[in-house]
N, C-alpha and C positions, 0 to 999 in steps of 0.2 A: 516493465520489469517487476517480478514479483521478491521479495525477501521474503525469508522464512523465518520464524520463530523458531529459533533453534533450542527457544527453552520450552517449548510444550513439546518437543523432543525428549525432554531430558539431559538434554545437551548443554553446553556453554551459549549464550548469546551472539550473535555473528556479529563481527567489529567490521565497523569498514570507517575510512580513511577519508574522511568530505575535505575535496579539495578548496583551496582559499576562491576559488571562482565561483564554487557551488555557495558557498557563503554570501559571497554576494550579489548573487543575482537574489536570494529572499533578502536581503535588506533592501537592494534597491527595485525591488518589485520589477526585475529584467523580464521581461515577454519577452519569449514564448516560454521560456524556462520555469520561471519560479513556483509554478502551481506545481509541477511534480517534483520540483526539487524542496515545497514546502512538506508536501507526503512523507518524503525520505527524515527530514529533520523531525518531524512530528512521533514516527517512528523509534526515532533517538529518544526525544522528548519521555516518550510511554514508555521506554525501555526493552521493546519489541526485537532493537538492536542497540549495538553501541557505537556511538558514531566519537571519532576522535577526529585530530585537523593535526598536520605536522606545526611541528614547534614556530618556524619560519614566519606561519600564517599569521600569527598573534599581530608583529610589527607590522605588517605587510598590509594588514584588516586598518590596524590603526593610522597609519601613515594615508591608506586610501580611503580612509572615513573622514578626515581632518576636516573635508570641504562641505558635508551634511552635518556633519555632528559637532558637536564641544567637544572637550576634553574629556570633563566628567561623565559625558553622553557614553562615548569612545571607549571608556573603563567599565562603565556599568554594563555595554556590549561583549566587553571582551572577558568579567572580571571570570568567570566560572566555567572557561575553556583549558583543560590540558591534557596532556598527553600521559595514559596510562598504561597502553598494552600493543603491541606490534596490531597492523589491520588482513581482516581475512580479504577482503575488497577495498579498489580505492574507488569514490564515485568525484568523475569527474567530466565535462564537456571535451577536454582538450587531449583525445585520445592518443592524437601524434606524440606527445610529450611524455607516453606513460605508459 
């Protein structure tokens, strides 16, 4: 799958919606997944896109990290995620649900 820079368009940046699954397969390094779902965050990263995660995901991320991480681990993960602006795209594995 390609994204486009919708800002060397002249355009707004393209938002898309990383599901709480996509999240976790780069933390827990899931194979086969995480190599292209590290590209997509990377992409957020550089600002290429903007990547937002629904509200829901914050507890969801936290509650399902509890068993790798600490608490302070868990906050320092979580602290600089939230939700800005509705998504043009959601990217997610679990297409039945979406």
């Amino acid at each position: 799958m390609r994204i486009r820079n919708w800002q060397r368009q002249g355009r707004r940046s393209t938002v898309i919606l990383v599901n709480t699954n996509i999240l976790m397969d780069v933390i827990a390094s899931r194979e086969p997944y995480d190599e292209y779902e590290k590209r997509i965050l990377e992409k957020c990263a550089k600002k290429e896109v903007t990547g937002i995660m629904a509200a829901h995901s914050i507890p969801d991320l936290f509650y399902i990290l509890r068993k790798d991480f600490s608490q302070e681990e868990r906050r320092a993960l979580l602290k600089d995620l939230c939700l800005e602006e509705a998504a043009d795209y959601i990217v997610t594995r679990n297409l039945d649900d979406f």
